[in-house]
N, C-alpha and C positions, 0 to 999 in steps of 0.2 A: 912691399909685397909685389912681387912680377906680376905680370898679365898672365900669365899663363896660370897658376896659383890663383889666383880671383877668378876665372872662367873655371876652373877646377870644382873649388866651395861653392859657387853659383850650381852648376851641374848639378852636384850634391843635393841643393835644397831642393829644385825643381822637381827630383825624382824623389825627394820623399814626401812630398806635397802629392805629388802623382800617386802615391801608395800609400793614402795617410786610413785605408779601408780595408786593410789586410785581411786573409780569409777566416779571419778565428776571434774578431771582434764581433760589437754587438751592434755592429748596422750592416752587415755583410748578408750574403746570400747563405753562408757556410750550417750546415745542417745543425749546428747547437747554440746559434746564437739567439737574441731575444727579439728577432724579426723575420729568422725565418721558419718553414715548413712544421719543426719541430719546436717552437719555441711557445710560451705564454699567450700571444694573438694570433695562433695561426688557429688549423682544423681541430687538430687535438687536443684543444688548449679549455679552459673554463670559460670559453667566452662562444665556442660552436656550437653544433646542432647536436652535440653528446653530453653536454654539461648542465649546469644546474639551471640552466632557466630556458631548456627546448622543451621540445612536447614531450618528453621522458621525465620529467623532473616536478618538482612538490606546486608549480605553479601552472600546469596543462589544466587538461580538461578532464581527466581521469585522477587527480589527487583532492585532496581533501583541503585545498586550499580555493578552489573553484567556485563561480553563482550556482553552477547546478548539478548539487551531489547529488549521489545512485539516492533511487526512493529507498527506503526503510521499509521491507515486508514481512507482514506476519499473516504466512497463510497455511498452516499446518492444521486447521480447522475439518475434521471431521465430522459425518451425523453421528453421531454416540449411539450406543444400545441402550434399549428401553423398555425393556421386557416386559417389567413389574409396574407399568407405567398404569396409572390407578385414575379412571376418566373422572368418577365422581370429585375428585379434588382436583380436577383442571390443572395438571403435572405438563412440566417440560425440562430438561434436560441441556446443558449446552456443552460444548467444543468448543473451547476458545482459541485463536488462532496461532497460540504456540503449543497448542496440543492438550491442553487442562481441560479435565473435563469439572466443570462445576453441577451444581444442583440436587437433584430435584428442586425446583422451585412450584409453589401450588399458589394456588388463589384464584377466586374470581371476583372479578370489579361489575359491579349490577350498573343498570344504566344511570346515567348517558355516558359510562364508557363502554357498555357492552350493550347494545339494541338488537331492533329489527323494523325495519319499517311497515307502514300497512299500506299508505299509498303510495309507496313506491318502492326498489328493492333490494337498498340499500343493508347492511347488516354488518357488526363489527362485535368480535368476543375479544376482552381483556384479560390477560393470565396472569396470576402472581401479585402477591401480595407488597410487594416492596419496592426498592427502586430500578432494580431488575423485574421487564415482565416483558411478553408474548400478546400481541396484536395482530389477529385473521381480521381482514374483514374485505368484501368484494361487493357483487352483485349479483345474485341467488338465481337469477334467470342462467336458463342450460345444464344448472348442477344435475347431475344423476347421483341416488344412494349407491353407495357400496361399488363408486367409482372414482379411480383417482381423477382426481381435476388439480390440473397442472396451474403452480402459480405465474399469471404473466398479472401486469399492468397495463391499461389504468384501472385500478380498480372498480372504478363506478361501471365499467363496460360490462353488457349482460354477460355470464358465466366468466368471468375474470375476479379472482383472488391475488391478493400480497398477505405478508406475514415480515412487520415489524416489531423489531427486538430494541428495547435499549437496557444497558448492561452497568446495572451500576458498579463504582469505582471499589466500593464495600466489598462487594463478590468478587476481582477476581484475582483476590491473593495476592503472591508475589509475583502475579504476571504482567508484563510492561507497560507500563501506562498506557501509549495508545490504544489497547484493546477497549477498554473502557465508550461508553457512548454510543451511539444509535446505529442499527444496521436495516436493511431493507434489500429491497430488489431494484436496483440502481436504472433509472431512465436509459441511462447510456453509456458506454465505454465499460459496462461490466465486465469482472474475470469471468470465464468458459466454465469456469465450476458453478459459478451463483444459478442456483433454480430450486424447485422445491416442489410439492405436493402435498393437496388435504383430501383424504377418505371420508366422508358423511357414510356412516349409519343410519342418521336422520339429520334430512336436512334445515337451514337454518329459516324456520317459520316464526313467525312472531306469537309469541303468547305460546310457544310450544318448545322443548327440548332438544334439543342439538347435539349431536353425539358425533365423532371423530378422533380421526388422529391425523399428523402431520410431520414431514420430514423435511427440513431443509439445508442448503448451503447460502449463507446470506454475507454480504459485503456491506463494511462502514462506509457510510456514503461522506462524512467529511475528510478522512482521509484520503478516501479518492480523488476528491478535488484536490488535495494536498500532491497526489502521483502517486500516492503508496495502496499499497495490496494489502488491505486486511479483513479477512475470514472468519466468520462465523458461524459453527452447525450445532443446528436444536432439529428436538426429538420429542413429540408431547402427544396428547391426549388431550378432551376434555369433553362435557357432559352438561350445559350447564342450559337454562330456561332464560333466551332472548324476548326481554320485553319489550312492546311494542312503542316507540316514540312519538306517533301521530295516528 
């Protein structure tokens, strides 16, 4: 082989050593290969901020994959009408907070779950016979007859009433389980609908007759601890002889 033939093949190899990255393989810069712009690791690929594991996808903050999903609310809770609402049988009514209305429920529970104090002014009526029932009870100082008196808490405070409910799982149908369980007028962080009102005819004296009515919007107070919204509206009457416990 001459010299010249050997620096030839030499040349050769050099220059395809020099181009062994041409533009249309798969380590190139070239727009369809599998390293660049367009390829499997680049922006648009399954591994960016459009694919299955950014803030758009089953693993954020907004999917159902997350520590803290959206609360679960049941607040379609209205006061019901109560027209026919019959005091002598201590009747209430409720709106459960997917909308059902359940009841009448009647009953009265004699003391010690329904009193009146002598020395001092404490007073609590019981409604309802069953595992569903209606609990007024406040302190009787400020009341005026045949005026509404707004419920706030704490209850033992002079002219302050509450009005708890607990709702047994028996009543309420095929409506969703959390509805079920104790509602009241929540210390704190209440929804803007919870409040309520009682009317005395005659107010609550011990060894003497009781007569009213009462509407409210009442919230489950262990769901709320839970984050969730759930609603409760009763509508009642009652008529009943607070005995005196001291």
């Amino acid at each position: 082989m001459t010299r010249s033939l050997r620096w030839f093949l030499l040349s050769l190899l050099v220059l395809g050593l020099g181009t062994g990255c041409p533009a249309g393989d798969d380590d190139d810069s070239a727009a369809d290969d599998d390293d660049s712009a367009s390829d499997d690791d680049d922006a648009a690929d399954d591994d960016d901020a459009a694919d299955d594991d950014d803030a758009a996808d089953d693993d954020d903050a907004a999917d159902d994959d997350d520590s803290t999903p959206n609360a679960e609310d049941y607040d379609s809770a209205t006061i019901p009408d109560f027209g026919d609402c019959e005091p002598s049988q201590n009747q209430f009514k409720l709106v459960l907070c997917d909308g059902t209305e359940v009841g009448p429920f009647s009953g009265f529970s004699p003391a010690p779950a329904s009193f009146s104090q002598n020395n001092s002014t404490n007073w609590q009526l019981r409604m309802g016979a069953g595992g569903t029932f209606n609990q007024l009870q406040g302190n009787r100082e400020g009341y005026a007859a045949d005026t509404a008196t707004t419920m706030q808490g704490p209850a033992g405070t002079p002219g302050n009433l509450v009005a708890n409910v607990a709702v047994d799982i028996a009543d309420i149908g095929s409506s969703p389980f959390p509805i079920g369980g104790g509602y009241g007028l929540p210390n704190a962080n209440a929804d803007a609908r919870v409040g309520g009102d009682v009317t005395f005819s005659a107010l609550p004296v011990p060894s003497t007759q009781t007569t009213g009515t009462f509407s409210a919007i009442l919230q489950h107070q262990q769901q709320l601890l839970q984050g969730n919204t759930v609603l409760l509206g009763i509508r009642g009457c009652f008529s009943a002889t607070l005995e005196p416990t001291d």
